[in-house]
Every structure is written in structure tokens, then in C-alpha cells.
N, C-alpha and C positions, 0 to 999 in steps of 0.2 A: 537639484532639479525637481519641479515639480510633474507629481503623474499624471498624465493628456489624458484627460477623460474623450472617449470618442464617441460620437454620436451616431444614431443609427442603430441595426438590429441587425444580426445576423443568421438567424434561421436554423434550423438543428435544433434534435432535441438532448437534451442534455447526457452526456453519457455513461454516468453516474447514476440518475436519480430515474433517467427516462421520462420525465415529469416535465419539469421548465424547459424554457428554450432561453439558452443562455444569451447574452448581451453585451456588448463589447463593454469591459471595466476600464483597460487603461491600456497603453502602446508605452515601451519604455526599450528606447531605441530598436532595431529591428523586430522584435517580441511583440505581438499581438495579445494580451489576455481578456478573457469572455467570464462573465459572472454568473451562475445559474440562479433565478430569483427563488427558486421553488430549494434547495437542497447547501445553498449558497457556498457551493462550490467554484473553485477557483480553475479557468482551465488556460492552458498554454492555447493558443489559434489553431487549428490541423497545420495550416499552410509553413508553421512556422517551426515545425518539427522537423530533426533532424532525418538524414537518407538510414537506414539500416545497418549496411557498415561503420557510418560514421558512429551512430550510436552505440553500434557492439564496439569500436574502437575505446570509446569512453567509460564501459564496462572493466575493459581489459586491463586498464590501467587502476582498478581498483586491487589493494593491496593489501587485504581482511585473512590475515593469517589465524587459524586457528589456537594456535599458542601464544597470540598476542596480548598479555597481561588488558592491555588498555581496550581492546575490542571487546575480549570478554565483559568488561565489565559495560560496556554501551549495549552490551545481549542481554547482558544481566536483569535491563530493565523491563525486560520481556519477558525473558525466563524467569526469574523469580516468582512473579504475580502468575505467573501460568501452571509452575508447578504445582504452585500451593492449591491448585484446586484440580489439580488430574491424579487418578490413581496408581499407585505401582505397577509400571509396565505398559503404559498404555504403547497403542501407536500411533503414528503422528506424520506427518508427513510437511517438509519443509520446501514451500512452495516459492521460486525465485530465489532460489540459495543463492547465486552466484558461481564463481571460481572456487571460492576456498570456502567451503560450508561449515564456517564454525559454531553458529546454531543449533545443526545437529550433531556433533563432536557431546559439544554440552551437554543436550538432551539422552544422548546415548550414555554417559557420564552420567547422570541422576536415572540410570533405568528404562529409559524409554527407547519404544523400538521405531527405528527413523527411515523413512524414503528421502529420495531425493529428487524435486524437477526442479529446471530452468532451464526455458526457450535457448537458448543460447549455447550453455555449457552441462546440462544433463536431460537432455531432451527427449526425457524415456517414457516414452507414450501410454505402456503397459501400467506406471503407478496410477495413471490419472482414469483408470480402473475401478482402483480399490475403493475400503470405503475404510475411512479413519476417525479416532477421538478425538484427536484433534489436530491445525492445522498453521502455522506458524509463515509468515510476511512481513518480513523486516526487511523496510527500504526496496519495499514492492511496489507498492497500491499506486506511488506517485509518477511513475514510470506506464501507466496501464492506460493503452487510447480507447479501450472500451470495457471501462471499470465493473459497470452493470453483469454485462452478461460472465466476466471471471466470477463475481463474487455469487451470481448464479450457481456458474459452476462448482466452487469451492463450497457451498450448500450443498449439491447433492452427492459430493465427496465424505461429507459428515456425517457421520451416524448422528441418530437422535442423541441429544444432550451432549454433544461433543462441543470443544471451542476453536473459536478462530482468531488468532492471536497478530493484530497489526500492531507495527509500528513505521510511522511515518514522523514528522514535523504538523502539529496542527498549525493549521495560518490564523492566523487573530487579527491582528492590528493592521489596516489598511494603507497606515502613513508609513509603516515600516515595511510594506513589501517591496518598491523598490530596491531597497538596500538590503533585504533579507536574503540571506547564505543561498538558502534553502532552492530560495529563484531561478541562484545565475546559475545553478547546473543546468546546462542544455538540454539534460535527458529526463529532468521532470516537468511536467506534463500536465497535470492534477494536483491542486493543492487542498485537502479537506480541511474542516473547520468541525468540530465537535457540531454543532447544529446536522452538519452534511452525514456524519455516522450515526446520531440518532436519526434520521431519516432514513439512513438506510438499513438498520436496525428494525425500525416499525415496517418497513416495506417487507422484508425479510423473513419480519416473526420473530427474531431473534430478540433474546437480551444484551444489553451493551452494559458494560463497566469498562470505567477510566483508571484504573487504579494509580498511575502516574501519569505523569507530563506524558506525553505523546506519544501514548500505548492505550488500543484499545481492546478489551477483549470482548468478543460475540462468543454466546452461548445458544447454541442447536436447542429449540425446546423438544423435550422426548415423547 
């Protein structure tokens, strides 16, 4: 099936960049999606977003055990390139852990001293206080209906010269988003594109490095 391109304009400014006002990309059965031209992000429609419950229901059924050989290693791709440039002990704070926070299991494991938030399942107002070295978002950003003002936020949580460690799926190829995994979860919402994180890098101030496939780390300049 081919993707309906839709005509027309939709209004809003884009929630990402704050910049563009995104424009309907394509409708791929009930699914609405908007293209920002400024930050060329990808977004799911508001209207077409899941109730609350339903979305924490779809949470809940994730199954990210901390001693699971194969999970570690999909953290790995994060951890790795993260530690290699933070110092013994820093601290860190793991922003959308989830239910089973194997992220920071790891990081406490290599030395480093760990918080925990997530709307949902660690909803402890007091970390988001602190101020940290650095700051860790796996299988966050794409779940986030006002991506701008978090990543606001997660800035003034940084100390100078601190990083901030995503990883998400980058979207690339247009003919393969239909069918791409990544989509038909309900509860993402945002899909970036390396273009969309250096943009929001330079808006920022921040330095960006890709060190792998679809991980990207920000550096707080000090």
C-alpha cells in the first residue's frame, strides 16, 4: 500500500524544534502523521494519540528485566560510548527508566551513582531537583508530546560539561516508514532523524556525537 500523502496544513508549531509548523506527511490507516520542515521531524497527529491508561497499559507489558543477558546488551549501546567519556563516580540520573531499570543496575555496576525518574513508575519529584553529570534516555524522547520544553528541562538538570545520553530509532528512509517496527507502536509519537538532533543540538548549545546507530550523546558545554 502506498502512503496518502495529505494536503493541506495544519497549524502548530512544532514541538521539537519550536521553529517550523509541521504539515501533514502521510495518514496510514487511522494514524495521522505531520512533518516539521524546519527540524524534519516526524510527528504522530495529537488527535491520534493514545488516552493515558491506555498508554500506561502498554508500558506495563514491557518486560526489561535487569539480568536479562539480551537487554543488556541493546543498553550496551549506550553505555558503552557513555562511559568511555565520564569519570569515576560520577552521578547520573536515568530519566524514563521504566518498571525494571536496568540502565541504572549497569551504571551502578561500572561506578556511577544513579537516580531514578519516570512519570509513571518512579515519580519522585525531589531528583528532578538535583543537578547531575550526566543524564541517560533510552527509549524516551519518542514517547515525549512536548519534546522542547523536557529537553529544556534535562539542560538545566546538567551541570556544565555534563552529557546527555539518547537513544531512540533514527527515521531515515521515507518509503520504509510505513512498514517500519518502530511506527506501529502506539505509544511513539516523535520520530527524529539525525538532521532533527543536530538542530536541536545548535539550538541548545550543546555538542552532539553519534557514536553508533541510533544513539546520540549531547555534551553541556562548561
Amino acid at each position: 500500500m502506498q502512503i496518502r500523502q495529505d494536503k493541506g496544513q495544519t497549524g502548530g508549531q512544532c514541538p521539537v524544534c519550536e521553529q517550523g509548523m509541521p504539515g501533514p506527511f502521510c495518514s496510514l490507516g487511522e494514524r495521522r502523521y505531520l512533518r516539521c520542515p524546519v527540524c524534519e521531524a516526524t510527528l504522530l497527529h495529537p488527535e491520534c494519540r493514545l488516552p493515558p491508561d491506555a498508554e500506561r497499559a502498554v508500558y506495563e507489558l514491557h518486560d526489561n528485566q535487569p539480568d536479562d543477558p539480551g537487554y543488556r546488551s541493546f543498553l550496551a549501546r549506550l553505555t558503552g560510548p557513555l562511559l568511555s567519556r565520564l569519570p569515576a563516580g560520577a552521578r547520573g540520573l536515568d530519566f524514563g527508566c521504566g518498571p525494571g531499570p536496568a540502565l541504572a543496575q549497569m551504571m551502578e555496576e561500572a561506578g556511577m551513582e544513579m537516580s531514578l525518574y519516570d512519570p509513571f513508575f518512579y515519580p519522585s519529584e525531589p531528583v528532578l531537583s538535583g543537578r547531575y553529570d550526566f543524564i541517560t534516555c533510552t527509549e524516551v524522547v519518542e514517547h515525549l508530546y512536548q519534546p522542547a520544553g523536557v529537553f529544556r528541562q534535562l539542560d538545566r538538570l546538567l551541570r556544565p560539561g555534563g552529557w546527555l545520553g539518547v537513544m531512540t530509532c533514527f527515521q531515515t528512509d521515507d518509503a520504509r516508514f510505513e512498514h517500519w517496527h518502530y511506527r506501529r507502536d502506539p505509544t511513539h509519537v516523535v520520530f527524529y532523524r539525525e538532521a532533527t538532533f543536530r538542530r536541536l543540538a545548535e539550538q541548545m548549545g550543546w555538542q552532539l556525537e553519534i557514536p553508533r546507530k541510533d544513539v546520540a550523546l549531547f555534551r553541556k558545554r562548561g
